[in-house]
Every structure is written in structure tokens, then in C-alpha cells.
C-alpha positions in Angstrom: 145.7 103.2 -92.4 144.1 100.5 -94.3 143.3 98.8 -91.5 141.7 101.5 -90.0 139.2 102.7 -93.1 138.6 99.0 -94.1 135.6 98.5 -91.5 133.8 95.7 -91.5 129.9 96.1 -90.4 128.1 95.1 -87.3 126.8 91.7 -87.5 123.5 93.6 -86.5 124.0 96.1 -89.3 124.2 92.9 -91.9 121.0 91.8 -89.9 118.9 94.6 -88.9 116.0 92.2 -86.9 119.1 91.1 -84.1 119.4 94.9 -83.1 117.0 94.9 -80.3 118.9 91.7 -79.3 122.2 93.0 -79.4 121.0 96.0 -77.5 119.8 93.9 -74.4 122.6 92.4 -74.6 125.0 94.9 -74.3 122.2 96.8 -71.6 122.6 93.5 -69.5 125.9 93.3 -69.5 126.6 97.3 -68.2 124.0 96.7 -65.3 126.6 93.6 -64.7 129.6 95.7 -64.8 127.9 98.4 -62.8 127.1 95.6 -60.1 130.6 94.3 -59.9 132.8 97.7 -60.2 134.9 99.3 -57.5 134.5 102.9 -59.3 133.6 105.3 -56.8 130.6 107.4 -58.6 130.3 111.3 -59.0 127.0 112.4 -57.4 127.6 115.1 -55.0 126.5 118.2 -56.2 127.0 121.8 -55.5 125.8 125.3 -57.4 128.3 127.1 -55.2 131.0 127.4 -57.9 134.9 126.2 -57.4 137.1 129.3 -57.4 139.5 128.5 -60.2 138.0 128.1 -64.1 139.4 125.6 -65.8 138.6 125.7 -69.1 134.9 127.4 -70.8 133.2 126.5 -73.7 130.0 126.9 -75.6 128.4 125.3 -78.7 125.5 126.8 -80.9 122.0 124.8 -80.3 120.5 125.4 -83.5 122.5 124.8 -87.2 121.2 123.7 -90.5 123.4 119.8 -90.9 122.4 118.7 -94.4 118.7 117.9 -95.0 118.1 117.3 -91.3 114.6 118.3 -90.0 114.8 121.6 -87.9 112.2 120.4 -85.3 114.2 117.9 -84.4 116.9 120.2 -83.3 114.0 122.4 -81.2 113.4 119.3 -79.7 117.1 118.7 -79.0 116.8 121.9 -77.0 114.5 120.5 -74.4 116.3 117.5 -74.2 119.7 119.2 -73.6 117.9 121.2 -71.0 117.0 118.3 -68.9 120.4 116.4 -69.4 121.8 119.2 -68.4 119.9 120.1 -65.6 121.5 116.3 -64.1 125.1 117.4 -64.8 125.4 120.6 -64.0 127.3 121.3 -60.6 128.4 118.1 -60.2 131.7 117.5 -58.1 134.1 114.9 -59.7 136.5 114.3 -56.4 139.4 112.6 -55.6 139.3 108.9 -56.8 135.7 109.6 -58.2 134.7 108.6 -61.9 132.2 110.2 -64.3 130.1 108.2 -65.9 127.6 109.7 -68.0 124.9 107.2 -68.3 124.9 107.0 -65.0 124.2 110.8 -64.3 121.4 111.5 -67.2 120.1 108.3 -66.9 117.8 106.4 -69.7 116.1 109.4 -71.4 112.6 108.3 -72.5 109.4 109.7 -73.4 108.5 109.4 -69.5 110.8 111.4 -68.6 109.8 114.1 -70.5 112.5 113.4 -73.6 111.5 114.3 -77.2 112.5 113.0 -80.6 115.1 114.4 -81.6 118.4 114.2 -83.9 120.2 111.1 -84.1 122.3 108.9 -86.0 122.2 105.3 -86.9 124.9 103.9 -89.4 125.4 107.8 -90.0 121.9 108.2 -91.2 119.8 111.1 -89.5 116.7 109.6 -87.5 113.9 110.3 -84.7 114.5 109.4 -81.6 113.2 109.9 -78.0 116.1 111.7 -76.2 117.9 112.6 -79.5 121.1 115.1 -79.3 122.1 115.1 -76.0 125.4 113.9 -77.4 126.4 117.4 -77.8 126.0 117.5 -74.1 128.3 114.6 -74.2 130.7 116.1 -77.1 131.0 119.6 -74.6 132.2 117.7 -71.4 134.8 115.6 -73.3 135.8 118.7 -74.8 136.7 120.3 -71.6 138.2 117.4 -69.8 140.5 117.0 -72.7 141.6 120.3 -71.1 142.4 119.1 -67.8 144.0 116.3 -65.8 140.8 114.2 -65.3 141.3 110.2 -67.2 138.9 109.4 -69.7 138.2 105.9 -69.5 135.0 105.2 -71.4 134.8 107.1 -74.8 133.1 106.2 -77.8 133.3 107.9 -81.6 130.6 108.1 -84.3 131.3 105.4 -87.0 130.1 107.8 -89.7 131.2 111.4 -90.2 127.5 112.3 -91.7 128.2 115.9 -92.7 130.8 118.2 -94.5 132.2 120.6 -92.0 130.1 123.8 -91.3 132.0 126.8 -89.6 133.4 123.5 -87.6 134.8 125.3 -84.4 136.0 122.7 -82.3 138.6 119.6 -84.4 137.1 116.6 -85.8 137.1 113.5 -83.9 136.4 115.0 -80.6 132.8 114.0 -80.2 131.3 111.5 -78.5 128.4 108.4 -78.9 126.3 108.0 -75.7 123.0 105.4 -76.0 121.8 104.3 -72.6 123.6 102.0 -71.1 125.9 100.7 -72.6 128.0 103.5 -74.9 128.7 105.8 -72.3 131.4 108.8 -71.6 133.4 108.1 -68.7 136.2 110.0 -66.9 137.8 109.2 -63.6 139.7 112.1 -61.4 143.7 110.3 -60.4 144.3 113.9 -58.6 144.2 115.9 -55.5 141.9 118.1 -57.4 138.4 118.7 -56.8 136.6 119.3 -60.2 133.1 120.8 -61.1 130.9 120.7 -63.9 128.8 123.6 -65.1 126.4 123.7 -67.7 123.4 125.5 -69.0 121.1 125.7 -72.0 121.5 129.4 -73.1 119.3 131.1 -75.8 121.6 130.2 -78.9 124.3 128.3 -77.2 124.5 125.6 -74.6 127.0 126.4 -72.4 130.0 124.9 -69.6 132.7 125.3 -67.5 135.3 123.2 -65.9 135.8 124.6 -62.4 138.5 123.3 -59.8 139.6 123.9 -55.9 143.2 124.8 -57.1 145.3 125.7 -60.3 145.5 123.5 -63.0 148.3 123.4 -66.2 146.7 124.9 -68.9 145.8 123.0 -72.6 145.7 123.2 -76.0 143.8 120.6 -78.0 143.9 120.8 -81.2 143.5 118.1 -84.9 146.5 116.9 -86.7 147.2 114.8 -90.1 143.8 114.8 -91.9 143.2 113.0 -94.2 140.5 111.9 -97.0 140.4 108.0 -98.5 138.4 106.2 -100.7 138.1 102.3 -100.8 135.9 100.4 -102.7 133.7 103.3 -103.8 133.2 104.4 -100.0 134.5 107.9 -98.3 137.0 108.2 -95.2 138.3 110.6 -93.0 140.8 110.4 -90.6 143.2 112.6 -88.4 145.0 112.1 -84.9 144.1 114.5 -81.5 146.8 115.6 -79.6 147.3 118.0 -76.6 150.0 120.6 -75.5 150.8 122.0 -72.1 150.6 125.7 -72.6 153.5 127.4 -70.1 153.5 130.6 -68.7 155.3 132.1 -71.9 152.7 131.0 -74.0 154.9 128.4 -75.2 153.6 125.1 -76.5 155.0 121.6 -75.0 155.0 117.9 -74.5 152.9 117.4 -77.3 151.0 114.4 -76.2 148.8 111.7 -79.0 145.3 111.7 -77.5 143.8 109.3 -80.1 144.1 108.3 -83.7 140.3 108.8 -85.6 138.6 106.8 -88.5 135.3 107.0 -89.7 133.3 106.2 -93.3 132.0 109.5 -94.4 128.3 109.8 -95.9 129.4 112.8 -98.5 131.8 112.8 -100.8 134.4 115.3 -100.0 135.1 118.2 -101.6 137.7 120.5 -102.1 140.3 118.4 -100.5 142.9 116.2 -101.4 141.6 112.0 -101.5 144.0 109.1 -101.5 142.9 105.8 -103.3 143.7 102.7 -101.4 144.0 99.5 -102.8 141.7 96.6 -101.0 143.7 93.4 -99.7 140.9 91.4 -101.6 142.1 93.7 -105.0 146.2 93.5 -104.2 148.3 91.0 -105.6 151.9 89.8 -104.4 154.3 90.1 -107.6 
């Protein structure tokens, strides 16, 4: 566990003037990826839905997260309501990835994007096209749920807030900036799948549809902890998932992913383990 809470920063985080570098960087490279992949894209859509649900979910639009500005999050609103309006009744077939960079696109000001909530080294900040990672955070949710692949995730580095009424378990989110830190699934099954989504008046909304019956899911956190390591804050836990039978029973508990992330609050109310630093350990 060491290993996993002792993270070192970004060289662009040491150095904040190489950002904009690092970020053409990694833009240039995607574009080259993109070029020389084989993935077979998801673009078909249809607002016809798929007979068999899958899995719904919804999560509230609007909630007070520390000192954060509440315009921002009314601006998140519009931007989740033209994200959305790119996903929603897209067809994931047989053999087809997901890729959601691809689908949204670059959301700028252009495009009719506002500033809105987001987070840079766990810090809350303008920006054009800010919180359409709940969009993101809703779809992994629900493919978690089903037999699609993920094959492109990425986390937050920074758990920013104490938990709030936290419905869904920690370490299911997701990090999407254009291009480059994207949310990908790919379908390995005879399935057709179907997103829906849509921006509701308190909650924005989704369903995983299908052409035929799926097993059924439970997702759910395991093994959280709390650190602290050289005066800094972790939080860490593992994801797993069940296949639910037709008794209700739980099986094949399966380990989705193990999480890790510096916290910007110090917890409270919960038990916090000290680690020692390999710079501050001595052999005997």
C-alpha cells in the first residue's frame, strides 16, 4: 500500500509553465493512435429503445461540494445537456468500442460549453466544458453492470471532498480532458447495447438497454481505508462485482480495480493508519 499512496508529482505539476506542452503532447499522440487503430467506432444511433434494460441510474445535478461556486454547477447543467445530447441512443454493437472523446468531442466555448467545475491537482477551477465527467462517471457506472470491456479508464488523483450522502462507492468515477484521458469500452459480445441519457430537472439521468438478456450485477466498494504519509491524506479501497443469480444469491466475486488517491481534507471520523516513508525507514 505504500507504494500505492507514495505518489510522486507530474513533472508538469513540479513545473507548471510545461503544462500546455505536455498537453499537445499527449493531444498529438491520441490523434496518432486514433490514425493507426483497428477499433471499430460506436456511431450509429437510434432513439428507438432496445427491449431489454440493463441496468438504470441517475445522479443529482446540483449539490453543495465544499466551498465550490454554485454557478459553476448551473453551468455544468448546460454542459451536461449538450454532452449528452451526443451520447444518448448510441448503439455499441458487436466488435464496436466506445470511446468517449470521440463521441462528445473537444467541448469549447464555440461549441456552446460554459465554465464550469473542474479539478486540477484536486483543486476546484473554471473551465470551458467543466463537469461533464459526471456524464462520464454515469456511463462507467452502468457498464460496470454489464458485459461490455472497459479499456480506457482513468481516476481522479485527488479525492477533493468528504463524502456527502455518497450514493454510488468511491473510486468509480472517471477523468475525461479532450483527447487524450478518455473513457473507453469495447463490446466482445453477441449483444447489441444502447445508451440513454438525459438531463432531468434535478437529476441527469441513463439507461443501459440491450437486444437480449443480460446476467445481472452488483457493484459495490470493499477494504477502505484512510493513510497518512509525510503530513498528506490517502484514501484507498478495491471495486469488485458479483453476478447476482436468480435466487438473489451473490457469486463469482470478481476484483474490478484497486483505488488510491491523496485526499485534500483531512478525514474525519474514521480510522487513519500512519505509514512510515522509505526515505524515514531504517534496516536494523
Amino acid at each position: 500500500m505504500r507504494q500505492l499512496a507514495a505518489r510522486k508529482q507530474r513533472l508538469s505539476q513540479r513545473h507548471p509553465w510545461l503544462y500546455p506542452v505536455a498537453v499537445a503532447v499527449n493531444r498529438a499522440r491520441r490523434r496518432l493512435a486514433w490514425v493507426r487503430s483497428d477499433a471499430r467506432w460506436a456511431s450509429d444511433t437510434t432513439y428507438d429503445d432496445l427491449p431489454l434494460l440493463v441496468i438504470a441510474h441517475k445522479s443529482l445535478l446540483l449539490r453543495q461540494l465544499g466551498d465550490s461556486e454554485m454557478y459553476l454547477q448551473h453551468n455544468k447543467v448546460t454542459n451536461l445537456m449538450l454532452a449528452a445530447g451526443r451520447v444518448d441512443g448510441l448503439l455499441i454493437k458487436p466488435g464496436e468500442t466506445f470511446s468517449f472523446n470521440k463521441v462528445v468531442g473537444n467541448c469549447t466555448r464555440r461549441r456552446g460549453y460554459l465554465d464550469g467545475m473542474r479539478l486540477s491537482n484536486g483543486d476546484v477551477v473554471p473551465g470551458v466544458g467543466g463537469g461533464i465527467c459526471q456524464l462520464a462517471n454515469l456511463l462507467h457506472w452502468m457498464v460496470l453492470h454489464s458485459d461490455l470491456t472497459v479499456t480506457d479508464r482513468s481516476e481522479h488523483s485527488y479525492d477533493p471532498f468528504p463524502d456527502n450522502d455518497r450514493v454510488l462507492p468511491w473510486g468509480t468515477g472517471c477523468s475525461i480532458v479532450y483527447n487524450y484521458v478518455d473513457l473507453q469500452f469495447r463490446n466482445d459480445t453477441d449483444t447489441t447495447f444502447q445508451l440513454r441519457v438525459n438531463v432531468g430537472e434535478r437529476n441527469l439521468e441513463g439507461e443501459l438497454r440491450a437486444d437480449r438478456p443480460q446476467p445481472r450485477y452488483q457493484v459495490y466498494g470493499a477494504n477502505e481505508c484512510f493513510y497518512r504519509l509525510d503530513g498528506s491524506y490517502f484514501r484507498a479501497n478495491e471495486i469488485w462485482r458479483s453476478v447476482i443469480g436468480a435466487t438473489g444469491v451473490r457469486a463469482g466475486a470478481e476484483l474490478v480495480r484497486r483505488n488510491c488517491a491523496m485526499t485534500k481534507y483531512v478525514p474525519q471520523g474514521v480510522e487513519i493508519q500512519t505509514l512510515v516513508s522509505d526515505a524515514d525507514s531504517t534496516v536494523a
